[in-house]
Every structure is written in C-alpha cells, then in structure tokens.
C-alpha positions as CSV (number, residue, x, y, z in Angstrom):
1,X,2.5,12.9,7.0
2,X,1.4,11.4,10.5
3,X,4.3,9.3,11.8
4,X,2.0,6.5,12.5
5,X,1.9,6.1,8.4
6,X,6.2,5.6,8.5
7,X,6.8,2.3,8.1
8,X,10.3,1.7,10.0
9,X,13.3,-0.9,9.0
10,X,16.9,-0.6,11.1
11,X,17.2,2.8,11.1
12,X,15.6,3.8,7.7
13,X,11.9,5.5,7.3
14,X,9.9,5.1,4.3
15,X,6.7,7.4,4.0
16,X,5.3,5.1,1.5
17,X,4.8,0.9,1.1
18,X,6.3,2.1,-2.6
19,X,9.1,3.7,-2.0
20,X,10.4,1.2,0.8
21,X,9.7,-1.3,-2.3
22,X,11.5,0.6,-4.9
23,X,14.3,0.9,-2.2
24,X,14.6,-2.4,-0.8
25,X,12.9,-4.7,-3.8
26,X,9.8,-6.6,-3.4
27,X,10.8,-9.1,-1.0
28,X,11.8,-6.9,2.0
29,X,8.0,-6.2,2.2
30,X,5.7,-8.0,4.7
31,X,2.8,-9.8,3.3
32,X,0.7,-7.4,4.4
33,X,2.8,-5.0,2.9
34,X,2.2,-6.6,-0.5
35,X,-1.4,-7.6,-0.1
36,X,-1.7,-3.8,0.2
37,X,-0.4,-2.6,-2.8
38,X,-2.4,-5.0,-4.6
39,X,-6.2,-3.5,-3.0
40,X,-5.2,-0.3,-2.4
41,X,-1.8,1.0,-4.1
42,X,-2.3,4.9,-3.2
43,X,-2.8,4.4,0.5
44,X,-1.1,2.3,3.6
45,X,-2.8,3.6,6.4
46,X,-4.7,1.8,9.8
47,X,-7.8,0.8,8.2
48,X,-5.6,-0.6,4.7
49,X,-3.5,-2.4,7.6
50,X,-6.5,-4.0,9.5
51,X,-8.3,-5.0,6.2
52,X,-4.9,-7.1,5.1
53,X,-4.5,-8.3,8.7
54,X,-8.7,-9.4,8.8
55,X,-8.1,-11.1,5.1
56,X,-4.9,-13.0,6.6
57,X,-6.0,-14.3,9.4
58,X,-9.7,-15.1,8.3
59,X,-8.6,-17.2,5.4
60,X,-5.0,-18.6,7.0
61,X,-2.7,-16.8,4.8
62,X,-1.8,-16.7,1.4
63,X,-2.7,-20.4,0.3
64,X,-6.3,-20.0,2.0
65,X,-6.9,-16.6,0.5
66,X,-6.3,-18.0,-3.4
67,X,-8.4,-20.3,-2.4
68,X,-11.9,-18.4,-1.5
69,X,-14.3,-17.4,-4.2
70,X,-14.3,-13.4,-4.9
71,X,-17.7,-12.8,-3.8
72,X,-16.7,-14.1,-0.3
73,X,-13.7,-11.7,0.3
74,X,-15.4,-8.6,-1.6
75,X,-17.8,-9.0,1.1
76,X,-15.0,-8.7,4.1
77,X,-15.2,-5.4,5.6
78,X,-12.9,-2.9,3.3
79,X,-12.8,-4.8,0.5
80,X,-15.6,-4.7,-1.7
81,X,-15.5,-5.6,-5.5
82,X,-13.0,-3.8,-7.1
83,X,-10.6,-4.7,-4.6
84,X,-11.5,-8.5,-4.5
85,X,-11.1,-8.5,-8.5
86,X,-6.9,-6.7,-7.7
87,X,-6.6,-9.3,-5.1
88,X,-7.9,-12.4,-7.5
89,X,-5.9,-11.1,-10.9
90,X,-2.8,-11.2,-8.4
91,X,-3.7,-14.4,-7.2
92,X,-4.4,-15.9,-10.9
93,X,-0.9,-14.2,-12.0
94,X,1.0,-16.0,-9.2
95,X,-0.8,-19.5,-10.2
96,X,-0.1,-19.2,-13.7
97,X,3.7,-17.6,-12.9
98,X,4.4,-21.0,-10.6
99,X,3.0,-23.1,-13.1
100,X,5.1,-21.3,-15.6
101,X,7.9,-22.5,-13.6
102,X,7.0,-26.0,-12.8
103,X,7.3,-26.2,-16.4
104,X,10.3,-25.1,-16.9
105,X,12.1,-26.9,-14.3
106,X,10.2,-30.4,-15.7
107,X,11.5,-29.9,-19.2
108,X,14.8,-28.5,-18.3
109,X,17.2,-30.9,-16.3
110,X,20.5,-28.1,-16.1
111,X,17.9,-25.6,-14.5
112,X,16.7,-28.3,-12.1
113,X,20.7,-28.7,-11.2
114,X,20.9,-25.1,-10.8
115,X,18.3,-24.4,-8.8
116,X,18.1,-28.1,-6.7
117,X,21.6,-28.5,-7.2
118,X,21.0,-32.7,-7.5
C-alpha cells in the first residue's frame, strides 16, 4: 500500500481506518475518520478524505450535516445516493440513540447521579 494511505498515531501505523478502530476503539478516530467508514467502509484514500473534509466544512460539522436534506448532500461531489442514504441511517441511529438516552436519564434519578454526579 502507498504510504500516503497509512494513517499515523505516536509511533503506530494502521494501513486501514478499521484496523486503527478495532485497535484503538471508536473514539480515537477523527470525524473524518468516522464519517468515512460510514460512505465508503472499503476505502480511505485522498478523494474519501476530501469528500468528508468538503461535507464538514460545507455544512459546519456534525450538527449542520444531520441537519441537510439527503438530496442536498447526495449531490456534493463524491457522494451521490447511496452514500447520502449510509450517511442519513447513521445520522437517524445517533438521534434516536441520544434520545434513547435522554430518556433514560429523565426516568432514572441514580443514573443521573452517576453520570452528573449531582
């Protein structure tokens, strides 16, 4: 593999956005990282990086991105459908996971002190 496809942390190289995951767990990944796995799980290379950066910046992260319409980001340059439709299902999961947990932490006061320790 190219070295420009390595993805480098301290002194560790990962040929793969996977295996780096599988190593270090989900949240040692950069958002673009994770945005990429979503649209296009078999391949982080320069134009999957670009596409997540474009997306990013053109809709102001995370919080703008759930909030555009499918049609509008399937038409970003290397998107398309089918990877709008990964990136909404992800986007829908998250909502309905954080709502999930609102819940929980509304209903359930010893979770709330566990968590918010008040």
């Amino acid at each position: 593999m190219h070295p420009k496809h390595y993805k480098r942390m301290a002194n560790k190289r990962w040929s793969t956005v996977e295996e780096k995951l599988f190593e270090l767990g989900p949240s040692n990944l950069t958002d673009a990282e994770v945005i990429s796995l979503i649209i296009a799980p078999d391949s982080w290379n320069l134009s999957v990086e670009k596409t997540v950066a474009d997306l990013l910046s053109e809709f102001k992260g995370y919080k703008g991105l759930a909030n555009e319409p499918i049609d509008k980001i399937s038409k970003m340059k290397g998107m398309g459908n089918r990877k709008a439709i990964r990136l909404a299902a992800a986007m829908e999961f998250a909502k309905r996971w954080v709502g999930t947990a609102i819940n929980m932490l509304k209903n359930d006061s010893e979770l709330r002190l566990e968590v918010f320790g008040a």
